[in-house]
N, C-alpha and C positions, 0 to 999 in steps of 0.2 A: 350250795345247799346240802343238810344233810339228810340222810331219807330216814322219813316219817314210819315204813312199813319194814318188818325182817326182811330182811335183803337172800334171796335165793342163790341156788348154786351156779343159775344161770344167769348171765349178765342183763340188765335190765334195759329196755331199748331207750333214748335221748325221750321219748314224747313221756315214756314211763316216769324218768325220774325226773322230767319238768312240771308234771302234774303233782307225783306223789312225795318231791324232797320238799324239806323244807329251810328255811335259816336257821342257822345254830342260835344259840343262845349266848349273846356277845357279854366279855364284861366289859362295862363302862367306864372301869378307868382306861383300859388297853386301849380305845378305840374316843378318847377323850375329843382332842383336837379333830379328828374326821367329823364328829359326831357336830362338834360345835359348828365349825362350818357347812356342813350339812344343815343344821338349825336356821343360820344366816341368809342360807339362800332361802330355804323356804320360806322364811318372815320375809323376805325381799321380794322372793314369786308371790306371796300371797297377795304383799301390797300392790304390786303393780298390776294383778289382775284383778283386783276388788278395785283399784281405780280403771282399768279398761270396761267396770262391766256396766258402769252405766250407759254405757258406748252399744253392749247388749239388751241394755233395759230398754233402749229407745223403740227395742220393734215393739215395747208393750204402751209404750203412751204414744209411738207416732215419729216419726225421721222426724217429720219437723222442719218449719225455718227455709225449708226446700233445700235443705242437705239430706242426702242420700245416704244410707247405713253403713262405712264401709271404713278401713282404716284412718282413712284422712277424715273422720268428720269429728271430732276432738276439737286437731287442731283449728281447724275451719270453723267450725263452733265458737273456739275462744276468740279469733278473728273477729268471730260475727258480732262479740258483745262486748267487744273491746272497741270497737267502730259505735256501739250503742252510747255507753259508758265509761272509758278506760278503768273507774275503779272497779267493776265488775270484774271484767278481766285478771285485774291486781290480786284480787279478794278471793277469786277464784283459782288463782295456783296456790296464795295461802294458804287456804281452807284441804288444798289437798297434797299441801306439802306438809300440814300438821296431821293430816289424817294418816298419810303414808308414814309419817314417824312413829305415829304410837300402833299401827298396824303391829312394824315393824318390832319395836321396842314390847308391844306386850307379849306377842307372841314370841320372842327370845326369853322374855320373863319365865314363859309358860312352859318353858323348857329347861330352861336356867337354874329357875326357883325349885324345879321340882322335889330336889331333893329335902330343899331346906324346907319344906312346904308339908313331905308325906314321908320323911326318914329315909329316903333310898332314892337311887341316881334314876332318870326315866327309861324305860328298858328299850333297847336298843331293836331288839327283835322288833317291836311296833313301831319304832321312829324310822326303819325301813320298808316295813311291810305294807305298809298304810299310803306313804307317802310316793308306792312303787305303782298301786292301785290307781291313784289319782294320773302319775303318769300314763298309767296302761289306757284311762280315760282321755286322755288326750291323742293319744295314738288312735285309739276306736272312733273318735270322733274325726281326724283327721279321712280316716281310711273311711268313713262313712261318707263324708264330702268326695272323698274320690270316687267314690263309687256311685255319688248321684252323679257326680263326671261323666264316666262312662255309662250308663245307664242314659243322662242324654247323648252320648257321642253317637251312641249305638242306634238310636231314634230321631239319629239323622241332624240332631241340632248341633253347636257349636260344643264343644267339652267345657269351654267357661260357665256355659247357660246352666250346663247342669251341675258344678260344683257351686252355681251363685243360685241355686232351685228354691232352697228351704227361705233364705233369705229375701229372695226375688219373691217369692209366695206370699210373704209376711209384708211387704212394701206395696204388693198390690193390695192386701186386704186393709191395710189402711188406708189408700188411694178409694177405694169401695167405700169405707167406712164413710171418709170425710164427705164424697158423693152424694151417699143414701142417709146416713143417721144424721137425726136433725137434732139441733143445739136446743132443746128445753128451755136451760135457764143460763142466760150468760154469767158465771160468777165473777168476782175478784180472783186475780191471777192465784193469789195463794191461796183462797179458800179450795176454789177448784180443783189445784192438787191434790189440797189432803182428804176432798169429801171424793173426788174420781180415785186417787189410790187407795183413798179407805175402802171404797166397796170394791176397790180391784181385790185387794185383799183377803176378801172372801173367795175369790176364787183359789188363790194359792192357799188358801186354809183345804179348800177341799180339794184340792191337787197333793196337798201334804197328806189330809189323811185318808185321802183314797189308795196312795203309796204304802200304808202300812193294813187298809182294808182288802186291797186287789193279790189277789199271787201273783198274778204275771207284775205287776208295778212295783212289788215288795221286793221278789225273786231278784228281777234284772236291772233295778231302777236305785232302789233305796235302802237295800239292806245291806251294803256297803257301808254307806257313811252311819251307821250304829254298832259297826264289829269292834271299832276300839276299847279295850279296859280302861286308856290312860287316854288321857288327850291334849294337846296345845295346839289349839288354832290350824297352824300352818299344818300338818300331819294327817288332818281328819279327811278323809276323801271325801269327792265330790257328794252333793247334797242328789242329785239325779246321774247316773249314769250312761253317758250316753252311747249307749248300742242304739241302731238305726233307732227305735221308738220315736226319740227326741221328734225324729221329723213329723212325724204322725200329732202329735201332741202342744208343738208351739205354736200352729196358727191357730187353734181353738183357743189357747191361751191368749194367744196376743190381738184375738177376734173381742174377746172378753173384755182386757184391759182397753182396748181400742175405743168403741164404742162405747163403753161409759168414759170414759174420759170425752168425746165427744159431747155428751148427752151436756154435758154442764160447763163447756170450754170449746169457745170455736178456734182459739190457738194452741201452738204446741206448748207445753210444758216441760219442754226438756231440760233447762234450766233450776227449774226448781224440782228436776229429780236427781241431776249431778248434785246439788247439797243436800238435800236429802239423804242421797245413799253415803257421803262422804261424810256427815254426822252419823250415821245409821251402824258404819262397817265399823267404828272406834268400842262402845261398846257392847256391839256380838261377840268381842273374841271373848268373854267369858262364857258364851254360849257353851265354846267349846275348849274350855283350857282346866283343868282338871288342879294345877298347882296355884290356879288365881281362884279356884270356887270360895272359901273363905273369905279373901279381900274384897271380893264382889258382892258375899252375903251381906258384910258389914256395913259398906260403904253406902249410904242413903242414896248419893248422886248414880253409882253402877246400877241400882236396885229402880229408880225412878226411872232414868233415862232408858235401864234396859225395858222398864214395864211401859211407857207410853210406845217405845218402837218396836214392841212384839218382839222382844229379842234377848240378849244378854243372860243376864244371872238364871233369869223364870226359867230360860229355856234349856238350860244345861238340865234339870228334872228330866225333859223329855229322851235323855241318854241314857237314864237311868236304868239299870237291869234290872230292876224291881217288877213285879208283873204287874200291869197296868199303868205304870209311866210313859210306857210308849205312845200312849194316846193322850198326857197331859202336854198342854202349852206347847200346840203345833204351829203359831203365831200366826202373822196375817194382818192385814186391817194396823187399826191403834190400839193401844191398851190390850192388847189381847181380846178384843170385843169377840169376834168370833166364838173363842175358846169360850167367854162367858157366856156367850148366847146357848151354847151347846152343849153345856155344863164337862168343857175338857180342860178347865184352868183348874190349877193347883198351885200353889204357893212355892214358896223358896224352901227346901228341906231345909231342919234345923240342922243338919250336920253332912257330912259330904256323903252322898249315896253311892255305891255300887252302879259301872256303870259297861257299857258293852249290851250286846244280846242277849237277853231276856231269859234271868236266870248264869248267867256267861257260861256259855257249853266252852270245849275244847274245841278250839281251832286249828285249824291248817294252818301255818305262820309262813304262806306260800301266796306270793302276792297273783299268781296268774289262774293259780286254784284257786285262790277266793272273789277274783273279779269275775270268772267266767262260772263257778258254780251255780247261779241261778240258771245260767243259762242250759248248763248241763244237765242239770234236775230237770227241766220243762223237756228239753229232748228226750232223758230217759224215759218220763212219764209218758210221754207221747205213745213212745216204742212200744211200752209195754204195759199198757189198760188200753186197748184196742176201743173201737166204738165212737160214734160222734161224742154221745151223752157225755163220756167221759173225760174225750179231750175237748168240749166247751167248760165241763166243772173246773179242768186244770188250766183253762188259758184264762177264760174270766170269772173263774171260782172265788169265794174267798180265802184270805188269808189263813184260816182255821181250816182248809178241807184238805185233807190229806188222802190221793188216790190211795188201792190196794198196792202197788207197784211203786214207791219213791224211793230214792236216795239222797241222802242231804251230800253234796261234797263238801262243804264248807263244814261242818263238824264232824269232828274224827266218832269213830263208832258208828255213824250213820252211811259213807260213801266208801265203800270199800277201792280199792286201789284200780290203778288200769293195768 
């Protein structure tokens, strides 16, 4: 990294210039070949985790089937409905051996293209800085698992009980659910998907825009995946950030999805949420690819498919640095129903919008200062506006309240150095 701040006469300590350097500004041709495969793997990581996450979606409609939530239930799954139907089974690596291609294939596009797409190579500074973020998310979530670890070790139960906590919580509130919430209306298997995730839907519509409403949710949760200028799919970091919050937050979620999907379905559904998300994840990636926005505006099938699944072309608007895009087409539900209920849909701009943080400030181009900035600004704040009053306005204040005492680190001019 090279440092962001005048470098003094005294030598600056390792935590100093891990906060305040930053990465150079790379040229593109020098760094071609890195660069590409760099690209490759991430179109490759993305697809294989957009295919394991229906495997996480299952703590919101239910394990199911009386398989358990855990690495093996995939496979076990396909087992199960392969023993049903063999063509199920068939039809089902199909389905997400095409989805994994074009995962793969648009998001290289979206890298690829970029230049032929916007006159100039995609800048290398954010095809690392972004993609380092997401990793740092996966480290924070690892060490948060370990740490409910020991957290039970320490309370006397086993250290697996407490790394399987978050998980083991979510399996018992379905086990509750199925219990106590009683089936209203029995539907047809696929009505009952699409009318129990439609009104799931609404929940993650107001999960989404309570993220850009709340400070504590915006700060440490969701203002990561909005800092990109530029964007292709595979690069954009994660949509929620997972510092311990997560745990606090998924069983109410998955309390939500649970129970309505109960109310209208006394089986699991997990079936018809694997194709569901595996037609779903093909095309979001113009959600967020900034060298496909164009071929996405045009194309009638991107523009339709993306507006009945809350997703695609509509929702790249909502990256937009424009002031008040942030609050357009937060999706949810189908058709953006939400958004139309609550008048936050908006159309497909007629041309490619500006996009990043609201207005785009300067950045730290420092992946470890921009993952933990929120975090550090809610400490600062703390420290320094004394008072309950205060520190309730900064922890569940809104997004708009700014104490006497803040520092932004993630925009230069605002967090001065350590």
């Amino acid at each position: 990294m090279i440092p962001s701040e005048p470098v003094s006469s005294t030598r600056p300590s390792l935590l100093s210039r891990l906060w305040n350097g930053e990465l150079p500004v790379f040229s593109p041709g020098a760094y071609r070949v890195p660069a590409a495969c760099l690209t490759l793997f991430l179109g490759s990581s993305l697809a294989i985790a957009l295919l394991l996450a229906p495997h996480n979606d299952s703590l919101f409609l239910g394990p199911g089937l009386g398989l358990e939530s855990d690495p093996e239930m995939l496979p076990r799954f396909y087992a199960y409905i392969s023993a049903q139907h063999a063509w199920l089974g068939y039809g089902l690596i199909a389905l997400a051996l095409v989805s994994a291609s074009c995962i793969v294939g648009l998001s290289a596009a979206g890298y690829f293209g970029h230049k032929n797409a916007l006159g100039e190579h995609y800048p290398l500074r954010e095809h690392l800085t972004f993609p380092a973020i997401a990793l740092m998310e996966r480290v924070l979530f690892a060490a948060a698992v370990v740490g409910l670890g020991v957290v039970g070790w320490a309370l006397g139960w086993d250290f697996g009980v407490g790394i399987r906590l978050v998980n083991e919580c979510a399996v018992q509130t379905d086990r509750w659910v199925n219990a106590t919430v009683p089936t209203l209306i029995e539907l047809p298997y696929a009505l009952a998907f699409f009318v129990s995730y439609g009104l799931a839907g609404f929940v993650h519509y107001g999960l989404h825009r309570a993220s850009h409403e709340s400070r504590l949710l915006w700060l440490m949760f969701h203002r990561f995946h909005h800092m990109p200028t530029v964007m292709f799919s595979a690069s954009v970091p994660p949509v929620f950030f997972s510092v311990p919050l997560f745990a606090v937050l998924i069983i109410p979620y998955h309390l939500a999805f649970a129970m309505l999907t109960k109310l209208v379905c006394d089986q699991p559904l997990y079936f018809a949420l694997i194709v569901y998300k595996l037609v779903y994840y093909v095309p979001d990636i113009w959600a967020h690819s900034t060298a496909l926005f164009e071929s996405g505006r045009k194309s009638r099938w991107v523009r339709w498919s993306g507006f009945f699944l809350s997703n695609g072309i509509y929702h790249y608007r909502h990256h937009s640095s424009i002031e008040g895009d942030e609050m357009a087409n937060l999706g949810g539900s189908f058709c953006y129903l939400p958004d139309l209920l609550f008048g936050t849909f908006r159309p497909v701009p007629d041309k490619l919008p500006p996009i990043g943080l609201t207005n785009q400030p300067e950045l730290y181009y420092n992946p470890i200062r921009l993952a933990l900035s929120g975090m550090a600004q809610i400490v600062y704040e703390l420290r320094h506006n004394p008072g309950i009053a205060s520190w309730l306005r900064i922890v569940f204040g809104s997004v708009y309240y700014v104490p006497p005492n803040s520092r932004n680190y993630a925009i230069k001019g605002y967090g001065p150095a350590l």
